[in-house]
PDBQT receptor file of N, H, CA, C and O in Angstrom, charges set to zero:
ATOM      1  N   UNK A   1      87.293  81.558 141.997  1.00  0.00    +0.000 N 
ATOM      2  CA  UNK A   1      86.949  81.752 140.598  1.00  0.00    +0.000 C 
ATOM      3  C   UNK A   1      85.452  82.084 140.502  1.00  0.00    +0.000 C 
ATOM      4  O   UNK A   1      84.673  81.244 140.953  1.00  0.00    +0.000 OA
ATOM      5  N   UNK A   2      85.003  83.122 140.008  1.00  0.00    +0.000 N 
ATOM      6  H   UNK A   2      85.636  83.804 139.642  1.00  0.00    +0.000 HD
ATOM      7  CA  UNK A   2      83.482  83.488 139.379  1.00  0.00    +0.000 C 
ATOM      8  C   UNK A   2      82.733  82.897 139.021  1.00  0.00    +0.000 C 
ATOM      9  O   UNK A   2      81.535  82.904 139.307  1.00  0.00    +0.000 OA
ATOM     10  N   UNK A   3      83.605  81.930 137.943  1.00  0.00    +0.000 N 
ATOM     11  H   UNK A   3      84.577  81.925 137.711  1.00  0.00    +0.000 HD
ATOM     12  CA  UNK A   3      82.509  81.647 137.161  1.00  0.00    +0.000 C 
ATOM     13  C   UNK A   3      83.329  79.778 136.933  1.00  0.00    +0.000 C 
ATOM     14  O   UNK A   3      84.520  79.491 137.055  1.00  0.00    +0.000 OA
ATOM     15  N   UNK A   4      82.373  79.009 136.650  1.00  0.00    +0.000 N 
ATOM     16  H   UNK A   4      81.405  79.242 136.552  1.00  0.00    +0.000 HD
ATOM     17  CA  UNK A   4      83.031  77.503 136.313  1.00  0.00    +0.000 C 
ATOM     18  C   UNK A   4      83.647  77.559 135.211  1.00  0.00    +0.000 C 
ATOM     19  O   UNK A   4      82.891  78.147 134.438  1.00  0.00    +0.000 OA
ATOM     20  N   UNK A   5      84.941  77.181 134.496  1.00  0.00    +0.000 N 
ATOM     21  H   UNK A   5      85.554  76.703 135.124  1.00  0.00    +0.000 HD
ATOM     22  CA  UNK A   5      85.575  76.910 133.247  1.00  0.00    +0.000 C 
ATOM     23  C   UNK A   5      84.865  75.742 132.861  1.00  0.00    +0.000 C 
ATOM     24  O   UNK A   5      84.615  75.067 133.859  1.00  0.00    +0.000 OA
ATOM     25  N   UNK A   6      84.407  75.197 131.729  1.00  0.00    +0.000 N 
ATOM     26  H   UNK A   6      84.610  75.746 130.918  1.00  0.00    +0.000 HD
ATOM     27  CA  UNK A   6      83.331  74.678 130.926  1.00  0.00    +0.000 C 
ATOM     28  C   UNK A   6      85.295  74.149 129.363  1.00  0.00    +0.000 C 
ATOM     29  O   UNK A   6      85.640  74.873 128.429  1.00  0.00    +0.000 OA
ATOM     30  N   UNK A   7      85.617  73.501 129.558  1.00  0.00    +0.000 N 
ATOM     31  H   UNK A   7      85.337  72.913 130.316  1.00  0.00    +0.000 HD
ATOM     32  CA  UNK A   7      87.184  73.095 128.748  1.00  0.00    +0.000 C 
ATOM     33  C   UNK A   7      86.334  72.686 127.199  1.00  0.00    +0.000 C 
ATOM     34  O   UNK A   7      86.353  73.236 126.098  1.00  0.00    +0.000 OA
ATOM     35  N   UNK A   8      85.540  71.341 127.772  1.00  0.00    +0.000 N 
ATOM     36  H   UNK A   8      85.525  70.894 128.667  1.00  0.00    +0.000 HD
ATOM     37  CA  UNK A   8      85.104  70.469 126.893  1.00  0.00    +0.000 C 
ATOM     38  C   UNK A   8      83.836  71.446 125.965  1.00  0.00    +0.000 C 
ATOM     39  O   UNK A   8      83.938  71.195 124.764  1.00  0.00    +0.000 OA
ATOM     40  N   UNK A   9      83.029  72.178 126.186  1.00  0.00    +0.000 N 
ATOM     41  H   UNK A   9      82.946  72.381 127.162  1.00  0.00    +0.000 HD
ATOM     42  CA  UNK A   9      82.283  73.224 125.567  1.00  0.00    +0.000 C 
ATOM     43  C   UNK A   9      83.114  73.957 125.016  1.00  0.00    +0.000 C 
ATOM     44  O   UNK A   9      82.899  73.882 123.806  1.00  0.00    +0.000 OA
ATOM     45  N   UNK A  10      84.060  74.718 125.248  1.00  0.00    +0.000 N 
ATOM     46  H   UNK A  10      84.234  74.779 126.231  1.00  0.00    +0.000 HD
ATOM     47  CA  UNK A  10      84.836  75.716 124.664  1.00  0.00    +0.000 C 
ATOM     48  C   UNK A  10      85.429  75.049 123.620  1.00  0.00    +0.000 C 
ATOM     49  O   UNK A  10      85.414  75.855 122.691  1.00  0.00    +0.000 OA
ATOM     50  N   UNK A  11      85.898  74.117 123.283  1.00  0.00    +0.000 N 
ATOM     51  H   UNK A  11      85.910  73.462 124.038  1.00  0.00    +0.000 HD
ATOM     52  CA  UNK A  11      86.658  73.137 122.341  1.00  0.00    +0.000 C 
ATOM     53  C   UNK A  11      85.621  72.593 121.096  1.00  0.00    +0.000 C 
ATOM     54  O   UNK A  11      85.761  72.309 119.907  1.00  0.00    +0.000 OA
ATOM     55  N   UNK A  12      84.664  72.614 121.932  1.00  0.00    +0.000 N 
ATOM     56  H   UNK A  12      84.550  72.845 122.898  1.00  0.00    +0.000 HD
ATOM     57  CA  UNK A  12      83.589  71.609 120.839  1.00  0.00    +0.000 C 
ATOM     58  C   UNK A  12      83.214  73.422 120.169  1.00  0.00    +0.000 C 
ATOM     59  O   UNK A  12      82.960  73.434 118.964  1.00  0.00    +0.000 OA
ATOM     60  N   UNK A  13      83.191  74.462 120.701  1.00  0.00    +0.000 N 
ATOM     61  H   UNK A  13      83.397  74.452 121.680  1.00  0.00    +0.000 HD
ATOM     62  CA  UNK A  13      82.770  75.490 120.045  1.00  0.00    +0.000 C 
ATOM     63  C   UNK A  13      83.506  75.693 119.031  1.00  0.00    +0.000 C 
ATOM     64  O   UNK A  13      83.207  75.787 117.841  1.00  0.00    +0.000 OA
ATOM     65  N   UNK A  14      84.705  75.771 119.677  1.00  0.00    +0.000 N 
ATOM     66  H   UNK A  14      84.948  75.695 120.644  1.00  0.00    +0.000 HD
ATOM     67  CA  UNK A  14      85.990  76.321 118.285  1.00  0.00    +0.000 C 
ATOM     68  C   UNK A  14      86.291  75.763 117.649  1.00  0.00    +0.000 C 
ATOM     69  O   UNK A  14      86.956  76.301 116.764  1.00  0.00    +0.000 OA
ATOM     70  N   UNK A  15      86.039  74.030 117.538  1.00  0.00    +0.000 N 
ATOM     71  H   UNK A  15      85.499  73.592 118.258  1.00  0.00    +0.000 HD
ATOM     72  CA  UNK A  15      86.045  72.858 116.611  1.00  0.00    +0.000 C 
ATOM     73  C   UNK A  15      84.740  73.586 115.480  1.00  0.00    +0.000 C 
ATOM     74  O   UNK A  15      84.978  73.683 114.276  1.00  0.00    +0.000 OA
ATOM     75  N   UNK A  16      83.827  73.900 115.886  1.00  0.00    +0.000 N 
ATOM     76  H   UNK A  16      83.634  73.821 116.864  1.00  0.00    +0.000 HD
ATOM     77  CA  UNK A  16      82.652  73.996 115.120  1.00  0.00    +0.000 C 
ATOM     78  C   UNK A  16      82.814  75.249 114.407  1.00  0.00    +0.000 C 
ATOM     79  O   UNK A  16      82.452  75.398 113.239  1.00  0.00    +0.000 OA
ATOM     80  N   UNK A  17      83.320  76.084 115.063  1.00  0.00    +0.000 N 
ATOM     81  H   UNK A  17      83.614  75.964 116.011  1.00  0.00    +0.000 HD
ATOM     82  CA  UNK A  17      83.633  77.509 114.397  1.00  0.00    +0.000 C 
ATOM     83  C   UNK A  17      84.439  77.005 112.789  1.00  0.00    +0.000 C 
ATOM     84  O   UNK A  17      84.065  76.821 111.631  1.00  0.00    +0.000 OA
ATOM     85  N   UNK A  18      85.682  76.937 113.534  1.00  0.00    +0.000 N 
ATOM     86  H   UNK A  18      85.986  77.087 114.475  1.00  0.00    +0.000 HD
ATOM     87  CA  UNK A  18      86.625  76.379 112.433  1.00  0.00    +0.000 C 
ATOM     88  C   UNK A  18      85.962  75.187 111.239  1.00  0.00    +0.000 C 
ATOM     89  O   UNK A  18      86.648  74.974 110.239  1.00  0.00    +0.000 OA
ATOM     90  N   UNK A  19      84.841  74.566 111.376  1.00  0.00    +0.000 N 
ATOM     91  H   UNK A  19      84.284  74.739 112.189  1.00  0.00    +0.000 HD
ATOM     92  CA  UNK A  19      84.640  73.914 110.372  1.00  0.00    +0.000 C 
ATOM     93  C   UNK A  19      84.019  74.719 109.701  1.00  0.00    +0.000 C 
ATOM     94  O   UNK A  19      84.475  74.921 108.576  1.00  0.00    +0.000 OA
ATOM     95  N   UNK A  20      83.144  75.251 109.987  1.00  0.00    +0.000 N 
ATOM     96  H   UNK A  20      82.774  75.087 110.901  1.00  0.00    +0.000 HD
ATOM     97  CA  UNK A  20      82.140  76.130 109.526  1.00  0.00    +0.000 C 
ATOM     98  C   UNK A  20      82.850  77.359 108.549  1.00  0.00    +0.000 C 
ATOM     99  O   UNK A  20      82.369  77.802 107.506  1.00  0.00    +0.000 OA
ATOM    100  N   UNK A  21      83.969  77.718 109.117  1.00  0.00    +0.000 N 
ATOM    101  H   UNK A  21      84.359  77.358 109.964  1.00  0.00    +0.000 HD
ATOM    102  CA  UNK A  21      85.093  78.583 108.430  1.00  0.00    +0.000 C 
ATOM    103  C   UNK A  21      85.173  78.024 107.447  1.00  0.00    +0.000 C 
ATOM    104  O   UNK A  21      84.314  78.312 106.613  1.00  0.00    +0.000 OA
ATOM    105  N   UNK A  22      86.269  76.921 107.046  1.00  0.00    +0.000 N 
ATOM    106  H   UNK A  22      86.966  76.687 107.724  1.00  0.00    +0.000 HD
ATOM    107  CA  UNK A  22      86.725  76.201 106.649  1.00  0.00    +0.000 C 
ATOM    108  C   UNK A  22      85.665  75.716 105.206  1.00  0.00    +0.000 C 
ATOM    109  O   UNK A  22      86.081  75.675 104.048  1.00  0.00    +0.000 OA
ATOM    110  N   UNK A  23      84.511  75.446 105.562  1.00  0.00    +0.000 N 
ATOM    111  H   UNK A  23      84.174  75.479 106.503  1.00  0.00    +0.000 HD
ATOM    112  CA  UNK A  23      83.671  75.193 104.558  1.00  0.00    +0.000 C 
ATOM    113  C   UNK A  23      82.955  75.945 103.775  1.00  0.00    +0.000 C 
ATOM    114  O   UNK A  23      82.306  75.732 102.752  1.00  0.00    +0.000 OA
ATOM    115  N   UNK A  24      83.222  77.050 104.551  1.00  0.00    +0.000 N 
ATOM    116  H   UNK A  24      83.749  77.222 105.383  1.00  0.00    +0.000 HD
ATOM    117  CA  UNK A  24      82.803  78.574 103.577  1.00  0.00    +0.000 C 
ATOM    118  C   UNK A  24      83.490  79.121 102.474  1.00  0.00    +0.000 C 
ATOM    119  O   UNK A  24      83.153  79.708 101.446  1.00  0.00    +0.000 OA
ATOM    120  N   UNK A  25      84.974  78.615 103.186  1.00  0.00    +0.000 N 
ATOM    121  H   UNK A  25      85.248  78.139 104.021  1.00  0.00    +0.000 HD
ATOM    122  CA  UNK A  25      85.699  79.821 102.367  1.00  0.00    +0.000 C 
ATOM    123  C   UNK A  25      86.174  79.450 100.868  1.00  0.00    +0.000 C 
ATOM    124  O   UNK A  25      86.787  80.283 100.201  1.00  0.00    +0.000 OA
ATOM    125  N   UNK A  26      85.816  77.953 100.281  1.00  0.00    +0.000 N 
ATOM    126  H   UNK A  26      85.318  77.276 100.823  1.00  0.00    +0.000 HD
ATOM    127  CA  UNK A  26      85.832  78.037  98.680  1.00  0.00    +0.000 C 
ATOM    128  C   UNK A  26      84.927  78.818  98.002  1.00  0.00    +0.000 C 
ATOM    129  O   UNK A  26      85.300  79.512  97.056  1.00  0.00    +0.000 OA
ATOM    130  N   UNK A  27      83.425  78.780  98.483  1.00  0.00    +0.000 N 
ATOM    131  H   UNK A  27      83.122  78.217  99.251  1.00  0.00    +0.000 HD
ATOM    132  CA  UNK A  27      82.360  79.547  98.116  1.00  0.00    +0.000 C 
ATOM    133  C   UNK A  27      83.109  80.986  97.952  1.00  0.00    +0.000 C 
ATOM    134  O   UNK A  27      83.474  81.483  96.886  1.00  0.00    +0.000 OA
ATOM    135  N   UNK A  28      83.217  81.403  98.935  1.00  0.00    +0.000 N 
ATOM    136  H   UNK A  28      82.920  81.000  99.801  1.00  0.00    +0.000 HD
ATOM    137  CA  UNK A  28      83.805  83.082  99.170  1.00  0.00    +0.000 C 
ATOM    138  C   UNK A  28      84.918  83.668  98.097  1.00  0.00    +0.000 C 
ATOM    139  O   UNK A  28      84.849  84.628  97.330  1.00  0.00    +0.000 OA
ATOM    140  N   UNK A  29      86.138  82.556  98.387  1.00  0.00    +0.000 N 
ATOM    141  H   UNK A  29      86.194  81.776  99.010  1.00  0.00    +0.000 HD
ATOM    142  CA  UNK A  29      86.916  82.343  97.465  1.00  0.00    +0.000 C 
ATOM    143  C   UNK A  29      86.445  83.054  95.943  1.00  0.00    +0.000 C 
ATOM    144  O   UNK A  29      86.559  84.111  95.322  1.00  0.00    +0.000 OA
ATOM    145  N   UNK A  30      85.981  82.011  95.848  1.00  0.00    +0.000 N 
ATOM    146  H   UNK A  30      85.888  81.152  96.352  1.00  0.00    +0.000 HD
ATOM    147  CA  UNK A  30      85.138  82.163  94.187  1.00  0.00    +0.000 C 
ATOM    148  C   UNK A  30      84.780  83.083  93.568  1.00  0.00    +0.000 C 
ATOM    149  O   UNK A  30      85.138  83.406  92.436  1.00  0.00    +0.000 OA
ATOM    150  N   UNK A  31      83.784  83.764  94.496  1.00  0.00    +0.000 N 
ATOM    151  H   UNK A  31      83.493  83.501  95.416  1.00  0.00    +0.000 HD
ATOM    152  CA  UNK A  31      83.447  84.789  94.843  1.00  0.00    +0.000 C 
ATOM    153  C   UNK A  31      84.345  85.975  94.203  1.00  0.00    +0.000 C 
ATOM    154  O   UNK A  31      84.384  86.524  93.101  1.00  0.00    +0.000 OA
ATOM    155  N   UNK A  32      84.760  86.052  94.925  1.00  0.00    +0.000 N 
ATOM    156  H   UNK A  32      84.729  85.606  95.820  1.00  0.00    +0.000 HD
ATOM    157  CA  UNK A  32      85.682  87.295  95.482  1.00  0.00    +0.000 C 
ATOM    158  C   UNK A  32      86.514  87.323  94.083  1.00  0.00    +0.000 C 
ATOM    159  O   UNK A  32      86.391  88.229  93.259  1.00  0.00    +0.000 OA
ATOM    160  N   UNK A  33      87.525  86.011  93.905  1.00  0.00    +0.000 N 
ATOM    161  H   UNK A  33      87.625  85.275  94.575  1.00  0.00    +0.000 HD
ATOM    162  CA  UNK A  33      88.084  86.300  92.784  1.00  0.00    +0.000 C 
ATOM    163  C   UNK A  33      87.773  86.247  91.619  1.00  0.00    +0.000 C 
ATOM    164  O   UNK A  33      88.422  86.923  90.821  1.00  0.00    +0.000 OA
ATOM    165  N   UNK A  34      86.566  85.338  91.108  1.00  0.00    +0.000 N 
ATOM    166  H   UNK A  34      86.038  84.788  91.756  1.00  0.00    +0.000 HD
ATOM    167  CA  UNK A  34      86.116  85.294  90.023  1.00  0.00    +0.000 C 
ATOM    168  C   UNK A  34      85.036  86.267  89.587  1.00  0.00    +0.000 C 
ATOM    169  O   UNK A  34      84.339  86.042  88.597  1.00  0.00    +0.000 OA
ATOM    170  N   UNK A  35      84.904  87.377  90.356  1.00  0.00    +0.000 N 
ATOM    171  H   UNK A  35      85.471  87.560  91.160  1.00  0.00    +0.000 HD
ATOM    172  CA  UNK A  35      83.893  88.635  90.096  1.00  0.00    +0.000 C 
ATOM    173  C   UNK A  35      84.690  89.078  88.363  1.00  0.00    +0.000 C 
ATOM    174  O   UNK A  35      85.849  89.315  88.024  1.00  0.00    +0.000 OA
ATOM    175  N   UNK A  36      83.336  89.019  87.598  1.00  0.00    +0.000 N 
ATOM    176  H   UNK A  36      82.394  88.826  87.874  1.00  0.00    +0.000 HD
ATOM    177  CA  UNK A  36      83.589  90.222  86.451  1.00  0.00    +0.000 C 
ATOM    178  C   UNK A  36      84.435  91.381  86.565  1.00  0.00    +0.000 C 
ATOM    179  O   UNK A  36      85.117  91.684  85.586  1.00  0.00    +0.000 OA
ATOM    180  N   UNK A  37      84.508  92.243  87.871  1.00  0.00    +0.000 N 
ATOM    181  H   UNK A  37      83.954  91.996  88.666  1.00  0.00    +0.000 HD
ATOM    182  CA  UNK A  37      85.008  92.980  88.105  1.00  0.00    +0.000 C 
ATOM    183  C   UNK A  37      86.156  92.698  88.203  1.00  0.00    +0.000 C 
ATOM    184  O   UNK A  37      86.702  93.801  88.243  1.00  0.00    +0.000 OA
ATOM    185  N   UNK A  38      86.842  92.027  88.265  1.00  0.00    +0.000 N 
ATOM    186  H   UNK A  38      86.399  91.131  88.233  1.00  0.00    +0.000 HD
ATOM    187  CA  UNK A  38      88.535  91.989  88.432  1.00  0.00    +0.000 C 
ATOM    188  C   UNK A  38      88.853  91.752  86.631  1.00  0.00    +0.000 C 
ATOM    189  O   UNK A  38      89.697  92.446  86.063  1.00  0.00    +0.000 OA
ATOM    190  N   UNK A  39      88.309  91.033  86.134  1.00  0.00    +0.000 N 
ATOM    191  H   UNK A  39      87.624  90.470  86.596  1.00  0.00    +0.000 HD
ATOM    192  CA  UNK A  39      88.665  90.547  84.943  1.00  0.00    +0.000 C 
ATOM    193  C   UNK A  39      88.455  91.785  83.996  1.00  0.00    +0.000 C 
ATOM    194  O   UNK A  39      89.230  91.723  83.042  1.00  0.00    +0.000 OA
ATOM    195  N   UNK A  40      87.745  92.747  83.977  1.00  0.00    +0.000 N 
ATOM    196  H   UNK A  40      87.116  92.797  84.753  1.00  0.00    +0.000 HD
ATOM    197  CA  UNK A  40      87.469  94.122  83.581  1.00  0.00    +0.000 C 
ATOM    198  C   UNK A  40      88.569  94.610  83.906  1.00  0.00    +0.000 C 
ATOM    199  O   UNK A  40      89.364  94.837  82.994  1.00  0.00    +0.000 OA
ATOM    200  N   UNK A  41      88.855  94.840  84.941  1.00  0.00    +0.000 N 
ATOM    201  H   UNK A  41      88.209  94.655  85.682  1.00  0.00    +0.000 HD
ATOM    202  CA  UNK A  41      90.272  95.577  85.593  1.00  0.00    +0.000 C 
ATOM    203  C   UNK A  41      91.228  95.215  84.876  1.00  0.00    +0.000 C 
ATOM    204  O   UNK A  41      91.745  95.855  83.961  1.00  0.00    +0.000 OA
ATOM    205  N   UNK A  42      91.643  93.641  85.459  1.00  0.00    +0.000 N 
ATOM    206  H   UNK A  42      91.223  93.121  86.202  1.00  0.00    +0.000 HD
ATOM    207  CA  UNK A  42      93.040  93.379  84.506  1.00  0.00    +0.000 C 
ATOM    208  C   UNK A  42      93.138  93.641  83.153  1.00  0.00    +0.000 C 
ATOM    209  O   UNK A  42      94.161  94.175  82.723  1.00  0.00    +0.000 OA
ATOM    210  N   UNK A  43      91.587  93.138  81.905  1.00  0.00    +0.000 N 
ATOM    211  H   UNK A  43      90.756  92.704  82.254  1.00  0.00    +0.000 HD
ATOM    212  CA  UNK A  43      91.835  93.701  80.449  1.00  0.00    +0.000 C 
ATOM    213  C   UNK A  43      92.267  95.576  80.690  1.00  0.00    +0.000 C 
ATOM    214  O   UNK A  43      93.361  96.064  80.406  1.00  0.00    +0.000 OA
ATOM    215  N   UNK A  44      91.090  96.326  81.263  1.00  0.00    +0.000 N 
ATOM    216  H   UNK A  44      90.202  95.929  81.493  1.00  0.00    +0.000 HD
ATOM    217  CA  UNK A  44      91.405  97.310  81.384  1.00  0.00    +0.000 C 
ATOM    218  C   UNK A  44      93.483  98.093  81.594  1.00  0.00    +0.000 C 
ATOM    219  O   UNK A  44      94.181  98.808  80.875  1.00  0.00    +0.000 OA
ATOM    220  N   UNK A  45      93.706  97.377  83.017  1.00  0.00    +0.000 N 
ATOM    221  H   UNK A  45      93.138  96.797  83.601  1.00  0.00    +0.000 HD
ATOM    222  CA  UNK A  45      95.082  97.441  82.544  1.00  0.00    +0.000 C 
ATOM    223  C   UNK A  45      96.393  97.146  82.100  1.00  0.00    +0.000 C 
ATOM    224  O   UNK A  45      97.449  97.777  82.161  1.00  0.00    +0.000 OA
ATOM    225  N   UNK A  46      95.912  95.430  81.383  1.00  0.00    +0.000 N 
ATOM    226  H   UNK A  46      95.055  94.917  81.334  1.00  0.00    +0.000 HD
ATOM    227  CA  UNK A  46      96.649  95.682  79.997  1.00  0.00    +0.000 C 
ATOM    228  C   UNK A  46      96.395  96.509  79.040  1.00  0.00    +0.000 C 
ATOM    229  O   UNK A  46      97.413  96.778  78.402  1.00  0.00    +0.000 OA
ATOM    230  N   UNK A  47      95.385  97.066  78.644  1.00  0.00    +0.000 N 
ATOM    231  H   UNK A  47      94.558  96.847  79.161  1.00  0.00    +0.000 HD
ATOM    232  CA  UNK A  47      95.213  97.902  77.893  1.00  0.00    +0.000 C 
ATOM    233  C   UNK A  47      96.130  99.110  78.134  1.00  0.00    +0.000 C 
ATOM    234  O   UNK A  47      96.938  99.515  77.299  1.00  0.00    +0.000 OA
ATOM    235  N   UNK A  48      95.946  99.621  79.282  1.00  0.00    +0.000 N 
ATOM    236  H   UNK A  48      95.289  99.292  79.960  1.00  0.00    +0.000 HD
ATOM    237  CA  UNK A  48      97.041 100.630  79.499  1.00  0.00    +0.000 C 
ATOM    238  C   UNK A  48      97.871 100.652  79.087  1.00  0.00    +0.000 C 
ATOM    239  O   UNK A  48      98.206 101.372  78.146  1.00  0.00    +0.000 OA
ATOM    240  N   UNK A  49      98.796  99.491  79.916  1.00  0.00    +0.000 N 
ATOM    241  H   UNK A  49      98.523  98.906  80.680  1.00  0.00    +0.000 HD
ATOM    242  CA  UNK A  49     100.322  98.961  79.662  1.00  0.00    +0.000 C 
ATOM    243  C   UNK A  49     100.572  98.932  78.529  1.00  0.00    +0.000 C 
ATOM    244  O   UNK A  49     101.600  99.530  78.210  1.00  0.00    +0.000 OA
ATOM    245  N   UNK A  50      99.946  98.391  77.662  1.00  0.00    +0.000 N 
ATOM    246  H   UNK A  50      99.112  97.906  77.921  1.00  0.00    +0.000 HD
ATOM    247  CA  UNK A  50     100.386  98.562  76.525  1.00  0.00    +0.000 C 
ATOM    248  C   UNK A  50     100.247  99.599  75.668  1.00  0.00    +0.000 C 
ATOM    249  O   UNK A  50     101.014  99.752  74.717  1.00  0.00    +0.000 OA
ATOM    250  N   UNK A  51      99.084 100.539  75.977  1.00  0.00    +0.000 N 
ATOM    251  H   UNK A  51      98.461 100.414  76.750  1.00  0.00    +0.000 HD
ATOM    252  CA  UNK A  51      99.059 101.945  75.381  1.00  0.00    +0.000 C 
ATOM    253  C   UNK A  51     100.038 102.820  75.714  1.00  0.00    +0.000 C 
ATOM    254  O   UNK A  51     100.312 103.709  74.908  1.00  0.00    +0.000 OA
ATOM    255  N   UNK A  52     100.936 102.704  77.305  1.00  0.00    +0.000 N 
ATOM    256  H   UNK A  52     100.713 101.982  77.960  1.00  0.00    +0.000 HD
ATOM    257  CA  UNK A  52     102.096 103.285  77.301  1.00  0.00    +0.000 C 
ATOM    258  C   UNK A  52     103.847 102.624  77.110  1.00  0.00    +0.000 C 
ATOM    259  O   UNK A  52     104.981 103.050  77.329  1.00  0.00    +0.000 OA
ATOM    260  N   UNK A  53     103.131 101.174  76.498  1.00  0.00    +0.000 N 
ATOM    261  H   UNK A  53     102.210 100.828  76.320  1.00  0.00    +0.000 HD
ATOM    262  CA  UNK A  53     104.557 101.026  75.764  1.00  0.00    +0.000 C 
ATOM    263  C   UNK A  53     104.642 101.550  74.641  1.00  0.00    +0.000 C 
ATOM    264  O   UNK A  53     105.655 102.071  74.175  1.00  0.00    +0.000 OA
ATOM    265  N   UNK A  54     103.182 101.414  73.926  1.00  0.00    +0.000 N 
ATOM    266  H   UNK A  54     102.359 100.991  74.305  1.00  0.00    +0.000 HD
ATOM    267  CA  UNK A  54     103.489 101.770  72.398  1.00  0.00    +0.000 C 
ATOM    268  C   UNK A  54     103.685 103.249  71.847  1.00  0.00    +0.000 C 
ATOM    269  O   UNK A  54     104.030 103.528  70.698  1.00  0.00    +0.000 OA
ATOM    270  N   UNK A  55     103.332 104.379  73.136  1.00  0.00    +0.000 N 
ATOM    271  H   UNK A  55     103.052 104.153  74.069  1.00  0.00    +0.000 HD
ATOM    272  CA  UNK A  55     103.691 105.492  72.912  1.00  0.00    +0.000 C 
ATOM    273  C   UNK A  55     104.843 105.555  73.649  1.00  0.00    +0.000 C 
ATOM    274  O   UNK A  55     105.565 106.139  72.842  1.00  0.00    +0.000 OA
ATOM    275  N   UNK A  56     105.602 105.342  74.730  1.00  0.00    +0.000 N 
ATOM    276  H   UNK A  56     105.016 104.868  75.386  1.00  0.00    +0.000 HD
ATOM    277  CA  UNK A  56     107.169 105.448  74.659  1.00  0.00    +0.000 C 
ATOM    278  C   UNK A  56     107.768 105.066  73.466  1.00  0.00    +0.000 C 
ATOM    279  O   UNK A  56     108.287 106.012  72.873  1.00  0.00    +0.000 OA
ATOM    280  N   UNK A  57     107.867 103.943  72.899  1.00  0.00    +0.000 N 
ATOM    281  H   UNK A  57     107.445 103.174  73.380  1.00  0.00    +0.000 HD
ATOM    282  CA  UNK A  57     108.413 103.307  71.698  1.00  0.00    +0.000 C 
ATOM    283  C   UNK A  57     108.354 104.119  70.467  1.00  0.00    +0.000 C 
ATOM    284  O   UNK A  57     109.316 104.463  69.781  1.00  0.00    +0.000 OA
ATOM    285  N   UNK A  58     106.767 104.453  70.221  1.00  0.00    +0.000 N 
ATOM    286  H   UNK A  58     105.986 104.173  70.779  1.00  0.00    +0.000 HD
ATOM    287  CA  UNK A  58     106.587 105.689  68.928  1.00  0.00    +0.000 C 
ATOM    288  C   UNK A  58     107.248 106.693  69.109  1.00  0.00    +0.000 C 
ATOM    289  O   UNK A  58     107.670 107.172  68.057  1.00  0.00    +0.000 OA
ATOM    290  N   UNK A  59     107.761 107.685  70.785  1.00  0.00    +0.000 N 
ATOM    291  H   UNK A  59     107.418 107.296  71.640  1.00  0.00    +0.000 HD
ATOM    292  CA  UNK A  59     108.588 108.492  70.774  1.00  0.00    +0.000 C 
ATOM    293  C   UNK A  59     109.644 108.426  71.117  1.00  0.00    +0.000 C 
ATOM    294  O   UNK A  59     110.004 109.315  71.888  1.00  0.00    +0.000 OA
ATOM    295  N   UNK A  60     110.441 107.588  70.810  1.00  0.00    +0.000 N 
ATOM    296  H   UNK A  60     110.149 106.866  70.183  1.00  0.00    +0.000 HD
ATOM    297  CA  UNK A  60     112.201 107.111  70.648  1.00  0.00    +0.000 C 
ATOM    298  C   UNK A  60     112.888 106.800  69.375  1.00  0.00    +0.000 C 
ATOM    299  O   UNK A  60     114.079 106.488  69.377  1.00  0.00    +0.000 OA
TER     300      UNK A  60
């Protein structure tokens, strides 16, 4: 073998990774979904939706 396998380092790394993940991702979360920008979008397309129900409906 090349190189020494190191078990107990590799474990304590990916333990640490994963917390570090883990504690980020409400922040990010938040983020991401609570941007102005989505909430623009969705009014935006209800607005649609309903501008093309109410003109199917007006022409029937």
């Amino acid at each position: 073998m090349p190189h020494r396998t190191r078990p107990m380092t590799a474990l304590l790394l990916f333990t640490g990774l994963n917390a570090v993940l883990v504690s980020t991702i409400t922040p990010v979360y938040d983020f991401v979904c609570f941007l102005p920008y989505w909430e623009r979008r969705r009014e935006r397309r209800r607005q649609e939706r309903e501008a093309a129900l109410a003109k199917g409906s007006g022409s029937a």
